[in-house]
N, C-alpha and C positions, 0 to 999 in steps of 0.2 A: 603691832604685836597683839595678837591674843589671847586673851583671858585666861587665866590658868584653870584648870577644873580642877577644886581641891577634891575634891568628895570623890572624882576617877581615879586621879594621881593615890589615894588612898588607899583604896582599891587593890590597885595593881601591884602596890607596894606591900599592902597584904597577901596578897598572891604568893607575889617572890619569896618571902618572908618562911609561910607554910612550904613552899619547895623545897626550899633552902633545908628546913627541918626535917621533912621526908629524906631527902638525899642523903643526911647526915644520919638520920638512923637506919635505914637501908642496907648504907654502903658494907656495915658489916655482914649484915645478911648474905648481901651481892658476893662478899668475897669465898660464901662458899663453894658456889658455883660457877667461878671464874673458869673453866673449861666451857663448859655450855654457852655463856656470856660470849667468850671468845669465838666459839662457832657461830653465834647469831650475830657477833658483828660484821664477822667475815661475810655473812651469807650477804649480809644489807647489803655490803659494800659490792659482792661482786652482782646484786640488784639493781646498786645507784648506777653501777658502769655500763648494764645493758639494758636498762629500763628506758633510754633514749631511742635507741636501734630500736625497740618493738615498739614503742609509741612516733614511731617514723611508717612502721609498718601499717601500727591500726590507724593511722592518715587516709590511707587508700583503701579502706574497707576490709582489713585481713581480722579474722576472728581472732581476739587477744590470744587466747591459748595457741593457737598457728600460729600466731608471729612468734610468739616466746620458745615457741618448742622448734621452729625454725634458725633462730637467733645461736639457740645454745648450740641446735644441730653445727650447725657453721661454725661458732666458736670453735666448738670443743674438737670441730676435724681439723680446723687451720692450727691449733695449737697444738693437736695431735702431728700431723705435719712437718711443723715446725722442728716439734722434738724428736721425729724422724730423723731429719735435716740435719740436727746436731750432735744425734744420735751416736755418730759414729766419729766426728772429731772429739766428743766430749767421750766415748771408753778409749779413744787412742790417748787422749792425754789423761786419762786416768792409769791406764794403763802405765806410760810411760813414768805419771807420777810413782806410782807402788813399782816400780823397778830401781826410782831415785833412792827409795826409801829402801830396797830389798841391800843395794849394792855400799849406801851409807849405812847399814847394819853388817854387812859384812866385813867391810872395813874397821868395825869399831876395835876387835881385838887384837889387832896390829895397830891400832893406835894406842890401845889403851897399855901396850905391854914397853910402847914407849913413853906411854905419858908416867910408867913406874920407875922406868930404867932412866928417866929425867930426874925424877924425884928423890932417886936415891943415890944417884951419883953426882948431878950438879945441884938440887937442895940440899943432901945429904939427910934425909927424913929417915928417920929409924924403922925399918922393917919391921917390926911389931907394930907399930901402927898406921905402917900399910895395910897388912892383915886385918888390922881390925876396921880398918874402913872398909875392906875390901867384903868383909861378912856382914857388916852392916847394910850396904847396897844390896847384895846378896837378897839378905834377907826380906829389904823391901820390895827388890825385884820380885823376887817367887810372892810376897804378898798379891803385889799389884796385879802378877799372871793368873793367881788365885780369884781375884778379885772379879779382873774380865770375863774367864772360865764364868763364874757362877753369874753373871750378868747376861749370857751371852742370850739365854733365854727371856731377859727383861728385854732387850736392845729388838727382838726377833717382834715381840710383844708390842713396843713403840710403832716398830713398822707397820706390826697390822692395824693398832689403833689410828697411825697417820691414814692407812689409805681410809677406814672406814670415818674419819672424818670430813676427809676429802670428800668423802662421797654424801654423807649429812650435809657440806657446804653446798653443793650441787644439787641436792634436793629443794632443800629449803632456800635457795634463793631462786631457783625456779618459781615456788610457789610464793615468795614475794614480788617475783617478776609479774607474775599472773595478778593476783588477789593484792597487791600493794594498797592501791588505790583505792580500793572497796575497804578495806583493813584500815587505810586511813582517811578515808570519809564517815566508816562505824564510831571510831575514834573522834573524830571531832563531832561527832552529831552528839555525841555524851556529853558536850561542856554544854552552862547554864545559855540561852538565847541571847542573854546582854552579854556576856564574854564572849563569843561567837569572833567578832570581828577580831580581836586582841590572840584566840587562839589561831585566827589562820593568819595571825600574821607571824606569831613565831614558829609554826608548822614550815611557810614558807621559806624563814629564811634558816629555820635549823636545815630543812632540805636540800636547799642550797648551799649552804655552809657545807656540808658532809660531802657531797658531790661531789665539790668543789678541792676538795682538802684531799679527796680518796685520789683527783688527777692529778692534782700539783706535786703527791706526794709518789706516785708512781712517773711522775717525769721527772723529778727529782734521782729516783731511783734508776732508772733508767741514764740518767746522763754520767751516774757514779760509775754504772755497769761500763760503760764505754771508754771512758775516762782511765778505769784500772787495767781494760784489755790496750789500752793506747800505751798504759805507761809499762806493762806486760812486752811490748811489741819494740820499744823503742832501749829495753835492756837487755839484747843480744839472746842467750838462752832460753829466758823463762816467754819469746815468743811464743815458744811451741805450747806454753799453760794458759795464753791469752783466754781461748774463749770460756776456762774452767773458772778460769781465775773472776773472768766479766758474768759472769754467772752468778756465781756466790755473792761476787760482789753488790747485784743488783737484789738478790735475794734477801743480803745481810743490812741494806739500805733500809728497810721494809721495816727496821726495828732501832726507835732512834735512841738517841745519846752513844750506843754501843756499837750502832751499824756499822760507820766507817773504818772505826777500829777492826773490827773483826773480818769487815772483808779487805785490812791490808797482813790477817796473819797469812793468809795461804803463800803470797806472793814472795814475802819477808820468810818462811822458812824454805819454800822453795830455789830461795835466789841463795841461803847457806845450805842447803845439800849438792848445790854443783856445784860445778871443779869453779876454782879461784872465785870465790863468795865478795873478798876484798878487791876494790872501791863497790865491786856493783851492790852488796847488800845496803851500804848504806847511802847510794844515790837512790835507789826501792822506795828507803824508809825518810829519805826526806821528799822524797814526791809523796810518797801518802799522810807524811804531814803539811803538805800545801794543800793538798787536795781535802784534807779534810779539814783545814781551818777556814779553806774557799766554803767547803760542802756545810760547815756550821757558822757560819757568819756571814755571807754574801747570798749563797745560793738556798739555803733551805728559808732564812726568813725573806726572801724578796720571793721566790716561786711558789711556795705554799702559801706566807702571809700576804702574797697579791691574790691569788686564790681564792683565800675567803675574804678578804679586804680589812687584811689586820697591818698595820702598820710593820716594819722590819723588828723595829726596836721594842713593841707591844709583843711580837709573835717569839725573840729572844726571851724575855722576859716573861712568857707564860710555859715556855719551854723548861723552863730553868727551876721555875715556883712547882708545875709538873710535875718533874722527877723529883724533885727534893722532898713534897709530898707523899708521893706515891709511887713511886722509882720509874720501870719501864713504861709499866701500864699507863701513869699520869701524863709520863709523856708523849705517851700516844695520842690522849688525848685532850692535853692542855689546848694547842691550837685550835681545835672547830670545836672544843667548849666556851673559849677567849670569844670568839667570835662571834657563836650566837648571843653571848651575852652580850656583846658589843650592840648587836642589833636589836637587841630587846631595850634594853636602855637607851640608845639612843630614839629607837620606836616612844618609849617610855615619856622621853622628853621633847618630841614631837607633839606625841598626845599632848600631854599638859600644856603646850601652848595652844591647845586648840586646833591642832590639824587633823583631818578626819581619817581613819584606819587607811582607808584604802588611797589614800597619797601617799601615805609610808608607806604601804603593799606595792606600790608600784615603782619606789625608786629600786634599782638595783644595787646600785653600791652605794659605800659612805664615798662623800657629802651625802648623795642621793637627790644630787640635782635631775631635776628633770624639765627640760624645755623645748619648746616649739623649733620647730627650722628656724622662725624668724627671730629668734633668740627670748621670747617672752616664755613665762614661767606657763606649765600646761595646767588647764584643771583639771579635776579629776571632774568623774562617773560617778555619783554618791547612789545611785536606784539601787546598785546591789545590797551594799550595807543598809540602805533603809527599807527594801523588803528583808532584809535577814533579822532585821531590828524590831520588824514588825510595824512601821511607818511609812505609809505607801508615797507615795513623792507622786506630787499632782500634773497631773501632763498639760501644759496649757499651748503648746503650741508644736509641730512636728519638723517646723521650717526651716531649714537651715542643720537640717538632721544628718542628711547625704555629705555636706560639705563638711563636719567633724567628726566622720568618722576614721579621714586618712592621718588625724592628730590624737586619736585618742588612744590612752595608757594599755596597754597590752598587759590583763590581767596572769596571774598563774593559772595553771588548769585548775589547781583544785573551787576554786571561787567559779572558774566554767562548767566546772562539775556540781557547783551546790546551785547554780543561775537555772542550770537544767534541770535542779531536781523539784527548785520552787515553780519550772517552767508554767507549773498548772495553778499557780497560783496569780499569775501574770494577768493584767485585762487586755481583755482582745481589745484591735486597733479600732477607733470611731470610724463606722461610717459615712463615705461622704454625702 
């Protein structure tokens, strides 16, 4: 076991410390801007998801701006495409939705003049206050009609500010698709030379983390979407709303604590405006409470908390802490916050026993074992961090160089990007 390094451990714990206290005076700040916030997250996120595809691309020599502007080209027609493709079952079941809705409002007045001629022959309810409930309703209905009326130009207003966000999300994560990398090597070249190793190693694994959390949580979402058009398909009527229904659902997935909930209200009022509602409404409503006690106990924390590599019962419980904090928002992103800090701490207490940055930059997951074929523990590569450190590691022999290179740790890009940028600072090889 190796020596603890107090005076590091101190350090970092200083570090955390100052963070900690920025975060917390900030956050008020942050919250005035939470629109903008929320478009620069979205942009990352839909960055993290194609930033792979164009760094596939600049493999083979393609000019980064060509591949990214290729990428999104392709994206954005398959998805274009797609919504062609669905284009026309998703207004036929809309359609037939507002027809459900047209023909159960025309119905309501022949119900309603029996549900009075119930009331006052077999309750026997006294006609004056029938009346007076009757003006009451009244009056809140024409409020409500009032209401919508005068909104109808906010609602119009929504619209356009949705697409013109849309299209801020599509800008600007273009230009982090592009410029990411350069933005975060600017970025890291700002911390002090001795932190250097400590910030790429939480770079790395917040990067990771996020990535990681952005797929888990859209295959999560994804499997709800299928899931609700399955259970759609298997209760006679409301097949015909399956793919509206799997839509919403996968959309409303996107937004947790509330998501599941909200994508079982389409299905659950849709299964009470058609004919004979009883048993099928409430077979509807206990499949989406399986489904969503499966979707918040088994499947959200094992797919997104294997994801970023948070335990099931750690990823419940920062879910939980989350929202009870900070409602929607926190739950957004209690998980790939749990996370990195997971990694930084545990980095934390690697350090302190003595293990050098880039051994923890090269395990991928917790434990973070990492080992040879032949089951022996791998070393690391220490030349990087000792030129980034400013201590040049003395070369005394080249022999046996060829034969560990098919074992050694496969670093992340950005440390292949900083190797390359000290490249000129490297000494050429001795002459034979």
């Amino acid at each position: 076991m190796g020596q603890i390094n107090w005076q590091r451990t101190r350090d970092i714990l200083i570090c955390i410390i100052c963070i900690g206290v920025i975060f917390t005076s900030t956050w008020s700040l942050l919250g005035q801007f939470v629109d903008a916030i929320v478009i620069l997250i979205l942009s990352m996120a839909v960055a993290f998801l194609l930033t792979p595809l164009v760094d596939f691309l600049v493999k083979y020599h393609m000019p980064r701006v060509l591949a990214t502007l290729l990428v999104y080209v392709v994206v954005l027609g398959v998805l274009g495409y797609l919504s062609y493709l669905l284009a026309a079952n998703l207004v036929e079941q809309a359609v037939a939705f507002s027809d459900t809705i047209q023909s159960f409002a025309f119905a309501i007045p022949d119900k309603f003049q029996n549900f009075i001629a119930y009331l006052q022959n077999d309750v026997h309810v006294p006609p004056k206050n029938i009346d007076d409930a009757l003006n009451s309703i009244q009056g809140k209905a024409t409020e409500f009609a009032t209401t919508l009326t005068n909104n109808a130009f906010g609602f119009v207003s929504i619209l356009v500010n949705a697409f013109i966000n849309i299209f801020l999300i599509v800008v600007l994560s273009f230009y982090l698709t592009v410029d990411g990398k350069r933005i975060r090597d600017s970025l890291v070249s700002l911390s002090p030379k001795r932190l250097l190793p400590n910030v790429l190693l939480f770079e790395d694994a917040l990067s990771r983390v996020v990535g990681n959390y952005i797929r888990g949580q859209l295959t999560l979402a994804l499997i709800v979407g299928v899931a609700t058009s399955l259970i759609c398909v298997a209760n006679g009527p409301l097949s015909k709303y399956a793919l509206i229904c799997g839509v919403l659902a996968f959309l409303f997935e996107t937004i947790p604590m509330v998501g599941p909930a909200l994508a079982a209200i389409t299905p659950l009022l849709l299964s009470l405006l058609l004919p004979d509602p009883l048993p099928r409404t409430v077979i509807v409503a206990v499949c989406f409470v399986v489904l969503q006690v499966i979707e918040s106990n088994i499947l959200g924390p094992r797919i997104v908390g294997h994801a970023v590599g948070l335990h099931p019962v750690a990823a419940i419980l920062s879910l939980l802490v989350g929202a009870h904090l900070f409602g929607v928002f926190g739950a957004l992103l209690a998980t790939p916050v749990v996370a990195a800090l997971w990694v930084v701490l545990a980095s934390i207490y690697r350090s302190a026993r003595g293990e050098s940055a880039d051994q923890i930059l090269a395990r991928k997951r917790a434990p973070w074992t990492i080992r040879r074929p032949n089951g022996r523990f791998l070393e690391s590569k220490p030349s990087i961090w000792k030129r980034l450190s400013g201590d040049e590691e003395k070369k005394t022999s080249n022999k046996g160089e060829n034969e560990g290179q098919e074992n050694e740790v496969e670093y992340s890009e950005l440390l292949y990007n900083v190797e390359e940028q000290e490249g000129s600072q490297e000494k050429t090889p001795p002459s034979p």
